[in-house]
KEKOLFI-333826 format. One record per atom (N, C-alpha, C, CB): residue in one letter; atom name; x, y, z. Coordinates in steps of 0.001 Angstrom, whole numbers, plus 500000, padded with zeros to 6 digits. Glycine has a CB too. Layout:
DORO	residu	atome	u	v	w
DORO	A	CA	X	Y	Z
...
//
This chain:
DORO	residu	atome	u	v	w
DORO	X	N	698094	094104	795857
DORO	X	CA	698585	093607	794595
DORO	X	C	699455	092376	794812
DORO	X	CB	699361	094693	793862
DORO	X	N	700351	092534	796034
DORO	X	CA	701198	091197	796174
DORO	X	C	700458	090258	796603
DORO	X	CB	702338	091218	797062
DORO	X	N	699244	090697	797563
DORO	X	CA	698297	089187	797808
DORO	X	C	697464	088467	796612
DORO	X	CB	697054	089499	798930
DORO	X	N	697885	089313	795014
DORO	X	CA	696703	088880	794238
DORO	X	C	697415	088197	793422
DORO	X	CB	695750	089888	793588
DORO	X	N	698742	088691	793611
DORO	X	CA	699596	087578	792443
DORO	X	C	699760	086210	793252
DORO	X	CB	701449	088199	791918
DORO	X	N	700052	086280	794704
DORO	X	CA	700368	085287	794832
DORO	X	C	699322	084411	794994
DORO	X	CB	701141	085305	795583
DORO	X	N	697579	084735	795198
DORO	X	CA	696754	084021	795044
DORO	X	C	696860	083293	793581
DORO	X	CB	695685	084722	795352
DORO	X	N	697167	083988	792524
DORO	X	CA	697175	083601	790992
DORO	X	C	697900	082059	790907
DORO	X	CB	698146	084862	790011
DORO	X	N	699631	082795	791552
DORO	X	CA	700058	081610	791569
DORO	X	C	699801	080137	792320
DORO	X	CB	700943	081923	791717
DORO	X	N	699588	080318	793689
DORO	X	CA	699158	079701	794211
DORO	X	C	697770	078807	794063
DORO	X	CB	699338	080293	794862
DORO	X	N	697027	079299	793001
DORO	X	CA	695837	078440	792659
DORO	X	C	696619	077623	791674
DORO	X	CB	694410	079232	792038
DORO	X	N	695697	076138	791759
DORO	X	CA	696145	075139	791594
DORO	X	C	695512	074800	789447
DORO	X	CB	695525	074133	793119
DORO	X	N	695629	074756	788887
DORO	X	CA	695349	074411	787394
DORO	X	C	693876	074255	787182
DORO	X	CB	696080	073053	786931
DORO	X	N	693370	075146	787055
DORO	X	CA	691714	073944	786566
DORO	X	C	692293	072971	785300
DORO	X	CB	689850	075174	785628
DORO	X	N	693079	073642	784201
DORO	X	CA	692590	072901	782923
DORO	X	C	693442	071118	783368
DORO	X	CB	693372	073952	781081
DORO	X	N	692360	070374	782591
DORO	X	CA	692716	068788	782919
DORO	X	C	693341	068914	781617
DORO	X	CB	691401	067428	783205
DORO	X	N	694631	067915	782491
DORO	X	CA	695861	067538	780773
DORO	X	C	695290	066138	780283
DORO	X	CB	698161	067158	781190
DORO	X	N	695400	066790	778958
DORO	X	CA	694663	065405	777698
DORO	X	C	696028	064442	777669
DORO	X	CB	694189	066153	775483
DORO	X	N	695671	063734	777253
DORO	X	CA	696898	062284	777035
DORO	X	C	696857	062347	775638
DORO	X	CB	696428	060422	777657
DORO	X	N	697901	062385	775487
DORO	X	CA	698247	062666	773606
DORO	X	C	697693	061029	773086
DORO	X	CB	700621	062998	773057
DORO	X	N	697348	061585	771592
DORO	X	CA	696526	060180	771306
DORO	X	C	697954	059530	770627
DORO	X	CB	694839	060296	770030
DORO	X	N	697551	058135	770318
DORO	X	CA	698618	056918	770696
DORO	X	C	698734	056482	769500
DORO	X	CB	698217	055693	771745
DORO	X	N	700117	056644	768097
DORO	X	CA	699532	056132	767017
DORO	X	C	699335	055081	766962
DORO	X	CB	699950	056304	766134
DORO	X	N	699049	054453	765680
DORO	X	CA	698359	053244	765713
DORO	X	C	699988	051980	765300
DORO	X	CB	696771	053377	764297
DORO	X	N	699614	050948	765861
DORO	X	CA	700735	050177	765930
DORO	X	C	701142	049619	764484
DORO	X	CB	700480	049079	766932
DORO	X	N	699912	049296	764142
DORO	X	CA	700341	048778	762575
DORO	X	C	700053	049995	761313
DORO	X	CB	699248	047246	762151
DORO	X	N	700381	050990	760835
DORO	X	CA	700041	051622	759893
DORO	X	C	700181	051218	758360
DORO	X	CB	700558	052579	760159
DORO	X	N	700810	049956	758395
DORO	X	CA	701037	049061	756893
DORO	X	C	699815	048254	756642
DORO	X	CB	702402	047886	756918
DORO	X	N	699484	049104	755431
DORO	X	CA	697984	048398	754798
DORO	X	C	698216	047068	754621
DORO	X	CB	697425	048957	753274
DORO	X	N	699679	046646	753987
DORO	X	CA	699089	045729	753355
DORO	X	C	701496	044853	753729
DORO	X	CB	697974	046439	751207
DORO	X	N	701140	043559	753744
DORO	X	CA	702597	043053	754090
DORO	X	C	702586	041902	753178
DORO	X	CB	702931	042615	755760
DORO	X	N	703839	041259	752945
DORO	X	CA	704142	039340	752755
DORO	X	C	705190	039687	753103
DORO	X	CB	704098	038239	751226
DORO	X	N	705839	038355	753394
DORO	X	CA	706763	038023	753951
DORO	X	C	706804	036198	753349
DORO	X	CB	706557	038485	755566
DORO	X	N	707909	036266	752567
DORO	X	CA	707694	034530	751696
DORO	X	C	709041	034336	752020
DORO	X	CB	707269	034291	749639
DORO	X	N	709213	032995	751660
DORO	X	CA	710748	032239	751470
DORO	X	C	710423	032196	749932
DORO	X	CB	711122	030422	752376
DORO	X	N	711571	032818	749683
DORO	X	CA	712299	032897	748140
DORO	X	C	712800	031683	747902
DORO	X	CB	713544	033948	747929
DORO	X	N	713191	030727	748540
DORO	X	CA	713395	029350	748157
DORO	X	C	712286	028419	747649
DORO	X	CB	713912	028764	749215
DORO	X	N	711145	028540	748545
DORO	X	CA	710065	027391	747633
DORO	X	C	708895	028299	747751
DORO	X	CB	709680	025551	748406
DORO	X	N	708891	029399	747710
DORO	X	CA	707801	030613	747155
DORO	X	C	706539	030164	748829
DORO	X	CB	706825	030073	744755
DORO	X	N	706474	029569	749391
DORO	X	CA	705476	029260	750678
DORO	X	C	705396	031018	751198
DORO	X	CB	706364	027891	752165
DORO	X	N	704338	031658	751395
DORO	X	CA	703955	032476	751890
DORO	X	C	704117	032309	753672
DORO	X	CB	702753	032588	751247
DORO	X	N	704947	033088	754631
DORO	X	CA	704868	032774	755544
DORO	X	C	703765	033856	756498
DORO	X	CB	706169	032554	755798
DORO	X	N	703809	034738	756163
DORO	X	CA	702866	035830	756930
DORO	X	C	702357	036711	755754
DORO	X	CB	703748	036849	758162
DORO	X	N	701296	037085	755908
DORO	X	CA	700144	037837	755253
DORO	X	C	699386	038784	755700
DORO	X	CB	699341	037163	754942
DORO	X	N	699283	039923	755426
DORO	X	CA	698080	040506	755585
DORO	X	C	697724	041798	754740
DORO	X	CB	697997	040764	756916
DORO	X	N	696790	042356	754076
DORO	X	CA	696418	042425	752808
DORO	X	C	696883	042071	751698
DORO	X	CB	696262	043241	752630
DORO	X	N	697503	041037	751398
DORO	X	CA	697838	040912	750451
DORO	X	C	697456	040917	749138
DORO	X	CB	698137	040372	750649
DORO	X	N	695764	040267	749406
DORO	X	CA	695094	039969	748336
DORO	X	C	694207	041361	748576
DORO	X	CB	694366	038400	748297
DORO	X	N	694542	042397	748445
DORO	X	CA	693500	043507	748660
DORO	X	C	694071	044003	747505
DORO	X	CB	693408	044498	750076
DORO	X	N	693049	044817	746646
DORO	X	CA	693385	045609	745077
DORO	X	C	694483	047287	746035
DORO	X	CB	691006	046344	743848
DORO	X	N	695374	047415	745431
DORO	X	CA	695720	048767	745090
DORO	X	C	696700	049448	744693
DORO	X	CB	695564	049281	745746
DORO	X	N	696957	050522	744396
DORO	X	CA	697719	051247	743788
DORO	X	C	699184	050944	743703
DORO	X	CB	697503	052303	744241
DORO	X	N	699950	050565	742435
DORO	X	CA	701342	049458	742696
DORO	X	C	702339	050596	742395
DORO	X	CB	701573	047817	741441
DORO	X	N	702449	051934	742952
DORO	X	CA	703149	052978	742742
DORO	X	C	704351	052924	743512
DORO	X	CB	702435	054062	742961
DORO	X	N	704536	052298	744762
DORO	X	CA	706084	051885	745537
DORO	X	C	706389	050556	744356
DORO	X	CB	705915	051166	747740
DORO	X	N	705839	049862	744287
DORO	X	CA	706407	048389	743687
DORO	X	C	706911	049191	742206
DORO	X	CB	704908	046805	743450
DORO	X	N	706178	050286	741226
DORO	X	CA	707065	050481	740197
DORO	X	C	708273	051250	740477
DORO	X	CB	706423	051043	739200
DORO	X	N	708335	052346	741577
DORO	X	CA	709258	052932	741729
DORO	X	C	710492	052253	742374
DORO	X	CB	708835	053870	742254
DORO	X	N	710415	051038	743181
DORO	X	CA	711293	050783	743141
DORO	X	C	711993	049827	742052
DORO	X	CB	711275	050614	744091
DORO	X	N	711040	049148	741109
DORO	X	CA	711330	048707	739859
DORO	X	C	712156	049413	739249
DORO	X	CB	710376	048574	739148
DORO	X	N	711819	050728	739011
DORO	X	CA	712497	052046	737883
DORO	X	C	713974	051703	738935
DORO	X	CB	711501	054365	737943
DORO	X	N	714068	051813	740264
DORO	X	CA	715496	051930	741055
DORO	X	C	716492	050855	740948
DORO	X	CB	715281	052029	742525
DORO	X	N	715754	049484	740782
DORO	X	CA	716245	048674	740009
DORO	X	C	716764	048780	738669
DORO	X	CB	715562	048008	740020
DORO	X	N	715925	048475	737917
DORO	X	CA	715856	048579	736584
DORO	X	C	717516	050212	736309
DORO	X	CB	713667	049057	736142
DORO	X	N	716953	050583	736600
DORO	X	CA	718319	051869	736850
DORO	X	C	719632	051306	737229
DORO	X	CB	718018	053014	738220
DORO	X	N	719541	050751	737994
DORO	X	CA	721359	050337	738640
DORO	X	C	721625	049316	737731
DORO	X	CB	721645	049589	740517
DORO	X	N	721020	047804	737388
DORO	X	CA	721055	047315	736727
DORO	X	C	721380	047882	735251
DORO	X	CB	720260	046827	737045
DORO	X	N	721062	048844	734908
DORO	X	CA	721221	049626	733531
DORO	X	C	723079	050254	734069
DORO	X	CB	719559	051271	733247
DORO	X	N	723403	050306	735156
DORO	X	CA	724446	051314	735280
DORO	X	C	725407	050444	735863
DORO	X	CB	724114	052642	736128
DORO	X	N	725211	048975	736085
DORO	X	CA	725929	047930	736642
DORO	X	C	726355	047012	734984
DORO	X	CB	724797	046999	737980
DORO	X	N	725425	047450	733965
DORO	X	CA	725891	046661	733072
DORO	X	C	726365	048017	731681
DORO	X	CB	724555	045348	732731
DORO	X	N	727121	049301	732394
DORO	X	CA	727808	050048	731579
DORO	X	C	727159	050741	730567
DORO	X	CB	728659	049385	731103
DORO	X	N	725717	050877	731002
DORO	X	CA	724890	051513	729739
DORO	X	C	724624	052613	730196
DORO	X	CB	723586	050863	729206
DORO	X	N	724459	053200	731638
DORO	X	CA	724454	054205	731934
DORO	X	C	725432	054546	733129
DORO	X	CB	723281	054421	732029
DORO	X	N	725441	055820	733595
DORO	X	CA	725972	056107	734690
DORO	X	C	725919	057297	735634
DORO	X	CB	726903	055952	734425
DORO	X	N	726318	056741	736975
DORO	X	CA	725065	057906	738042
DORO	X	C	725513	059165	737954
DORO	X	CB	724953	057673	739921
DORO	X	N	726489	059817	737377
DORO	X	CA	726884	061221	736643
DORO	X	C	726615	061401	735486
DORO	X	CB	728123	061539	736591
DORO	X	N	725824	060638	735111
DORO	X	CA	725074	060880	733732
DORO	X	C	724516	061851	733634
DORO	X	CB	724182	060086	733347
DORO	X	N	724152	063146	732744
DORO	X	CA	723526	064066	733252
DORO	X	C	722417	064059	732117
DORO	X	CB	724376	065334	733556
DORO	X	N	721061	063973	732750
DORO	X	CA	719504	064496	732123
DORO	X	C	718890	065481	732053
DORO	X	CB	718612	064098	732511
DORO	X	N	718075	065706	730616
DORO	X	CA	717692	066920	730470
DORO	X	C	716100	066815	731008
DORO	X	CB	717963	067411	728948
DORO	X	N	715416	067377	731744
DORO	X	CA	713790	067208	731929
DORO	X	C	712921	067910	731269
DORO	X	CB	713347	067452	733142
DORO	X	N	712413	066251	730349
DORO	X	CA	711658	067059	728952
DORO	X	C	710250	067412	729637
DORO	X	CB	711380	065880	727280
DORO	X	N	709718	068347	728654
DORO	X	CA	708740	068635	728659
DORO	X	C	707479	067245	729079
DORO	X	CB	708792	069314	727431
DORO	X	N	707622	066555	728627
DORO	X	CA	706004	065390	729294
DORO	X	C	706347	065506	731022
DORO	X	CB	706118	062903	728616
DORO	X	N	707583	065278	731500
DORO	X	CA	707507	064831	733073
DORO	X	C	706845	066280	733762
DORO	X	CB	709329	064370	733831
DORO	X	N	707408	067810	732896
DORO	X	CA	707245	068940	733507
DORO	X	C	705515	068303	734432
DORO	X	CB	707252	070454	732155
DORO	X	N	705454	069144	735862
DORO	X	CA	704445	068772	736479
DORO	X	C	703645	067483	736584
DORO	X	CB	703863	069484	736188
DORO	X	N	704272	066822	736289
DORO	X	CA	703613	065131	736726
DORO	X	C	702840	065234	737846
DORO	X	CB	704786	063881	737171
DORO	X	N	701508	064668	737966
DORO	X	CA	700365	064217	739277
DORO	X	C	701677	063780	740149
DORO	X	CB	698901	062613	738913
DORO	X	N	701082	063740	741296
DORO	X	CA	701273	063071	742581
DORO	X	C	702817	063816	743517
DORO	X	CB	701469	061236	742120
DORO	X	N	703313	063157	743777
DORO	X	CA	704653	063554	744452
DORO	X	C	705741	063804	743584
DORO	X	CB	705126	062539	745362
DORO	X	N	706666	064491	744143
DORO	X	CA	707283	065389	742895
DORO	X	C	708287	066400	743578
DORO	X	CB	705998	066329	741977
DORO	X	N	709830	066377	742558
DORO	X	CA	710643	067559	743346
DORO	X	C	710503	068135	742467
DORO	X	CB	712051	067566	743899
DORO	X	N	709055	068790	741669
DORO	X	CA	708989	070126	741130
DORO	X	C	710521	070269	740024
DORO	X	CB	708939	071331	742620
DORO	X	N	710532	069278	739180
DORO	X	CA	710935	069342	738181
DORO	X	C	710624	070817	736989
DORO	X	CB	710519	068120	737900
DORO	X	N	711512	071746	736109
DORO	X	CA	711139	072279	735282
DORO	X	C	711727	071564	734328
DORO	X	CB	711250	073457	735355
DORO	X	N	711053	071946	732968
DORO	X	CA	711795	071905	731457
DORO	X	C	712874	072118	731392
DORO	X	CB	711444	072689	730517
DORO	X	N	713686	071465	730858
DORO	X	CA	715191	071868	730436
DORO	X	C	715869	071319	731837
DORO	X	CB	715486	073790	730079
DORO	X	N	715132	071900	732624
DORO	X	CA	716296	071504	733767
DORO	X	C	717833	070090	733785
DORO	X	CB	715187	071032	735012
DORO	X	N	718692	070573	734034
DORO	X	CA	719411	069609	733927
DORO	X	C	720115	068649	735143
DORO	X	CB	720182	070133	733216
DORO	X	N	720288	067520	735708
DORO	X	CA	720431	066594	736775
DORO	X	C	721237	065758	736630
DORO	X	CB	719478	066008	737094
DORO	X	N	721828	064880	737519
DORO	X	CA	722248	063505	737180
DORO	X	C	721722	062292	737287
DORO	X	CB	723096	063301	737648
DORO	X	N	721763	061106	736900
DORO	X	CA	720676	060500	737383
DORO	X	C	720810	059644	738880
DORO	X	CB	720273	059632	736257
DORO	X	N	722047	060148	738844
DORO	X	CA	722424	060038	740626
DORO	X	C	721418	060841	741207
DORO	X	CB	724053	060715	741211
DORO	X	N	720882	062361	741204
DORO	X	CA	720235	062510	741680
DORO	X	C	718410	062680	741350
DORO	X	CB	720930	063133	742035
DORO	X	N	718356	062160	740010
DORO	X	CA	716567	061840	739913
DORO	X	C	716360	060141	740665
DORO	X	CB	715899	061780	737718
DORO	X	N	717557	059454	740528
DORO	X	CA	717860	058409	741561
DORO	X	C	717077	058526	743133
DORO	X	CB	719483	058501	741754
DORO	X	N	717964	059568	743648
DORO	X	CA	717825	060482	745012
DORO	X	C	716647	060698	745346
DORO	X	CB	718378	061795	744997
DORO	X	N	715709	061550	744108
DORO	X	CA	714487	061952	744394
DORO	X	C	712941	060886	744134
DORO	X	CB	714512	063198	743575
DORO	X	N	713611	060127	743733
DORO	X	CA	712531	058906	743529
DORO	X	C	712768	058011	745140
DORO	X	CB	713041	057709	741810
DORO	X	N	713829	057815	745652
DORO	X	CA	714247	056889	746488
DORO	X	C	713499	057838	747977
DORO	X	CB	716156	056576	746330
DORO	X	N	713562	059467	747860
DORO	X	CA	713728	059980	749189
DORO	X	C	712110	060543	748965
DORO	X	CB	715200	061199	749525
DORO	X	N	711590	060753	747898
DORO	X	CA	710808	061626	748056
DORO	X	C	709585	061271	747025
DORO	X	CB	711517	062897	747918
DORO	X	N	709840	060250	746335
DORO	X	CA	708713	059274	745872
DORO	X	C	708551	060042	744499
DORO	X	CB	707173	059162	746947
DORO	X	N	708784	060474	744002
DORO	X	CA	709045	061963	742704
DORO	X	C	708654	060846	741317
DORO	X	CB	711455	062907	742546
DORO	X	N	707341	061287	740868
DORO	X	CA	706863	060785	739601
DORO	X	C	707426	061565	738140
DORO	X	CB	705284	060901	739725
DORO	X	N	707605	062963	738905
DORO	X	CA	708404	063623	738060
DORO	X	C	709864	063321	737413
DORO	X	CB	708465	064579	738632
DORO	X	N	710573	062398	738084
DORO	X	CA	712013	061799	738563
DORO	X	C	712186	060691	737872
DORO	X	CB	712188	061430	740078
DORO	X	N	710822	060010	738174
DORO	X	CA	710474	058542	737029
DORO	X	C	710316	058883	735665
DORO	X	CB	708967	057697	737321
DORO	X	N	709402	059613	735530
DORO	X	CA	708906	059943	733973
DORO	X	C	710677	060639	733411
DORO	X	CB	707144	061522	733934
DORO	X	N	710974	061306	733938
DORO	X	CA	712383	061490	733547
DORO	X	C	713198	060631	732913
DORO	X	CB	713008	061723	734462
DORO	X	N	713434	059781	734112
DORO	X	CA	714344	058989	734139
DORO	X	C	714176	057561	732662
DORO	X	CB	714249	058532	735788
DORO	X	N	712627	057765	732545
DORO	X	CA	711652	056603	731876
DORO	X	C	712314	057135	730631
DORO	X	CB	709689	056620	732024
DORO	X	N	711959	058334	730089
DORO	X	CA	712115	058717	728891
DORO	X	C	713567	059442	728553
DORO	X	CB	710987	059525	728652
DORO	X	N	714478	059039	729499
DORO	X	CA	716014	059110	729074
DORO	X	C	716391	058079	729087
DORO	X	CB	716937	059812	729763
DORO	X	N	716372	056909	729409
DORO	X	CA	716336	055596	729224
DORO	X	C	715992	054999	728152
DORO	X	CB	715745	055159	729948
DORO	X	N	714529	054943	727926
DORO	X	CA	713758	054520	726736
DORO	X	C	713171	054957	725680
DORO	X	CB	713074	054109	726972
DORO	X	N	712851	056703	725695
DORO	X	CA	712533	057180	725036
DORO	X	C	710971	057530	725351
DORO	X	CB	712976	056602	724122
DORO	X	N	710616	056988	725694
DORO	X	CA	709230	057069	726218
DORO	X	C	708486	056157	727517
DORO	X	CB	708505	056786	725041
DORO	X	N	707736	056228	727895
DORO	X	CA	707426	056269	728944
DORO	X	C	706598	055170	729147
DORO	X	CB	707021	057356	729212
DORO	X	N	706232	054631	728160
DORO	X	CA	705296	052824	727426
DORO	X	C	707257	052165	727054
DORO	X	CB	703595	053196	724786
DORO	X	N	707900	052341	726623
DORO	X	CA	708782	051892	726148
DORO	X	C	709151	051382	727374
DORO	X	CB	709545	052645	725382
DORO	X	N	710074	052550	728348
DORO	X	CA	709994	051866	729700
DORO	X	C	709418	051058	730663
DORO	X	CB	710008	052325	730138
DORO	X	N	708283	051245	730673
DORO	X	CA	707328	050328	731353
DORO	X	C	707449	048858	730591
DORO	X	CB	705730	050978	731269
DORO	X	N	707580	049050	729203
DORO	X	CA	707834	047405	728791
DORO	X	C	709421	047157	729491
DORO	X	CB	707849	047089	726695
DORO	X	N	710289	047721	729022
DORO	X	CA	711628	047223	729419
DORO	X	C	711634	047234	730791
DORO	X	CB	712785	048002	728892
DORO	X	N	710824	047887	731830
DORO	X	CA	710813	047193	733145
DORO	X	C	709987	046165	733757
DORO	X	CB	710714	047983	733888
DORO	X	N	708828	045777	732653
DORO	X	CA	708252	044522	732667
DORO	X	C	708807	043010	732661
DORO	X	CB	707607	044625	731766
DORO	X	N	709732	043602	731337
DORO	X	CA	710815	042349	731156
DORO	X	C	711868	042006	731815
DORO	X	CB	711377	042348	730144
DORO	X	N	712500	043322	732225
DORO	X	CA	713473	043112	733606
DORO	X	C	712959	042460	734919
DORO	X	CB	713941	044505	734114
DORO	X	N	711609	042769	735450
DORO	X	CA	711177	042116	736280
DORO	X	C	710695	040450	736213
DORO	X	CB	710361	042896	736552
DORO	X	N	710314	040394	735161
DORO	X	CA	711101	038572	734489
DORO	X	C	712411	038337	735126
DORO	X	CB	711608	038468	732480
DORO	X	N	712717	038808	734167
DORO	X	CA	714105	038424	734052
DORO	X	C	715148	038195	735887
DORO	X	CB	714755	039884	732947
DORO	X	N	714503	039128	737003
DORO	X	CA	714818	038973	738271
DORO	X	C	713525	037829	738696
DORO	X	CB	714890	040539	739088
DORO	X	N	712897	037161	738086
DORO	X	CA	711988	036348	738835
DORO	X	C	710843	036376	739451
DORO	X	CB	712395	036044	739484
DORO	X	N	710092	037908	738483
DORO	X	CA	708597	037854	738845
DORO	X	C	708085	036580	737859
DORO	X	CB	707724	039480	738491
DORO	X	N	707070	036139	738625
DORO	X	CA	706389	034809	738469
DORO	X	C	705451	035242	737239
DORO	X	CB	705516	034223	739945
DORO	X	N	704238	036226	737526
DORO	X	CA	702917	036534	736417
DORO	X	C	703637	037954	736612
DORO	X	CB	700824	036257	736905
DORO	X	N	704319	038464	735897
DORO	X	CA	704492	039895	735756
DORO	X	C	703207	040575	734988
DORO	X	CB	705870	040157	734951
DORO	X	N	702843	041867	735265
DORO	X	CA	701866	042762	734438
DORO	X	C	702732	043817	733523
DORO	X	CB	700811	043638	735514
DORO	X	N	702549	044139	732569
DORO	X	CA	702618	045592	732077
DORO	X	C	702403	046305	733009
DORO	X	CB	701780	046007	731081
DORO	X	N	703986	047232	733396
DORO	X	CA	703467	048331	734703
DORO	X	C	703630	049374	734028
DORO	X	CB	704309	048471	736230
DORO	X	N	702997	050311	734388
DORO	X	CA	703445	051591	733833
DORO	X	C	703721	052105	734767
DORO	X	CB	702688	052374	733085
DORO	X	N	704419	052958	734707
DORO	X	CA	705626	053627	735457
DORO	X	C	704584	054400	736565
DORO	X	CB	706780	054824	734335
DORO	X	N	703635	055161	736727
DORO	X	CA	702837	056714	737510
DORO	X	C	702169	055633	738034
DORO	X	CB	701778	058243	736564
DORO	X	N	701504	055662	739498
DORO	X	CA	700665	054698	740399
DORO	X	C	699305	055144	739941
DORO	X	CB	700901	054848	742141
DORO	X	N	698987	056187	739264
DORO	X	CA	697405	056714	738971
DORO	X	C	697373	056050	737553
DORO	X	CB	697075	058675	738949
DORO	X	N	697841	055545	736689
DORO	X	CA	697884	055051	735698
DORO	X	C	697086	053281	735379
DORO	X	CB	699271	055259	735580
DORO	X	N	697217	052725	737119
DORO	X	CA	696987	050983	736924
DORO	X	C	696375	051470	738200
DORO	X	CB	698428	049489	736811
DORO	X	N	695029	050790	738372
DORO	X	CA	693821	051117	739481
DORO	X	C	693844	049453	740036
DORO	X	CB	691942	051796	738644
DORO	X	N	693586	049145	741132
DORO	X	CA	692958	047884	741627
DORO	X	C	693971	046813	741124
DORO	X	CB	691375	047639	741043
DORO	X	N	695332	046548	741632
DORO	X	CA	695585	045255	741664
DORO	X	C	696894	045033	742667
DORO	X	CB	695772	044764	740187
DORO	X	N	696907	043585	742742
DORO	X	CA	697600	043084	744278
DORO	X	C	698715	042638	743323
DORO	X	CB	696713	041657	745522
DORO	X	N	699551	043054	744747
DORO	X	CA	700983	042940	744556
DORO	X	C	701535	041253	744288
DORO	X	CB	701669	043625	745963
DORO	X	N	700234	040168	744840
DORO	X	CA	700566	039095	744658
DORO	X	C	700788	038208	743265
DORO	X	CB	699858	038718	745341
DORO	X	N	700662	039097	741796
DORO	X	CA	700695	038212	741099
DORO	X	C	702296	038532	740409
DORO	X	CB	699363	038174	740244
DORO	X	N	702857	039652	740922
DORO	X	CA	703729	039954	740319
DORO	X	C	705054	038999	741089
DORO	X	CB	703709	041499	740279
DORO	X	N	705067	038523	742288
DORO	X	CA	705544	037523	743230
DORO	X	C	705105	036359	742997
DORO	X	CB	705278	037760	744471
DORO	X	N	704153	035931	743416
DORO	X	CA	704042	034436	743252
DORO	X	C	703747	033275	741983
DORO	X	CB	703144	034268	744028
DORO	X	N	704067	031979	742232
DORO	X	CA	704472	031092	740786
DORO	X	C	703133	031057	740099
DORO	X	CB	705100	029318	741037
//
């Protein structure tokens, strides 16, 4: 028995070690990189490719938000009720219920950390009342900071199919 363990140990590994696979260096679909001084595009790559503008509204709404709370109309202990339309919103989401109540310090939080459409639509329709209402008043705010061809955004990324981030940037 002691010559069989130590044969056990003493044999050498058959199994061959795999090399863990290597992620990939660039995982960003799509980049720009401009001078805000004379709008010249300095690096590119997808830019001009169609898709889903669901980071570009959410951080609009994060804008559009502080700006609302920098000019005394709201404030981040504000506390919101979560109506019924956001209950279960598509996509990413901190599982919002009805009624539930928050601050918008933290539907702030959950849009910023965790991409929460539920958080937007919230936030859209304590703000504006509705959720087209908002999307205009963050259309015009994004004017108003110096988008060049702004679109009508609506707030949810499944809502606007196929378009580049370049017209909302450049002159």
């Amino acid at each position: 028995m002691f010559l069989l363990i130590c044969w056990l140990l003493a044999k050498p590994a058959t199994h061959k070690s795999k090399k863990a696979p290597q992620p990939h260096c660039n995982a960003v679909t799509q980049s720009l990189v401009l001078d805000v001084d004379t709008g010249d595009i300095l690096q590119s790559s997808g830019a001009q490719t169609s898709m889903w503008p669901s980071s570009m509204t959410k951080i609009l709404t994060v804008l559009y938000t502080y700006e609302l709370i920098k000019q005394g109309k709201l404030s981040l202990d504000e506390i919101v009720t979560v109506p019924r339309e956001a209950y279960q919103t598509e996509g990413s989401s901190m599982f919002l219920e009805v009624g539930q109540r928050l601050t918008i310090r933290e539907l702030l939080d959950g849009i910023i950390i965790v991409s929460a459409n539920d958080a937007c639509k919230t936030l859209a329709i304590h703000i504006c009342g509705s959720e087209e209402a908002f999307a205009k008043a963050m259309t015009d705010f994004a004017k108003s900071i110096g988008t060049k061809k702004p679109i009508l955004l609506m707030l949810l990324a499944y809502q606007i199919q196929n378009i580049t981030q370049l017209p909302m940037i450049l002159p």
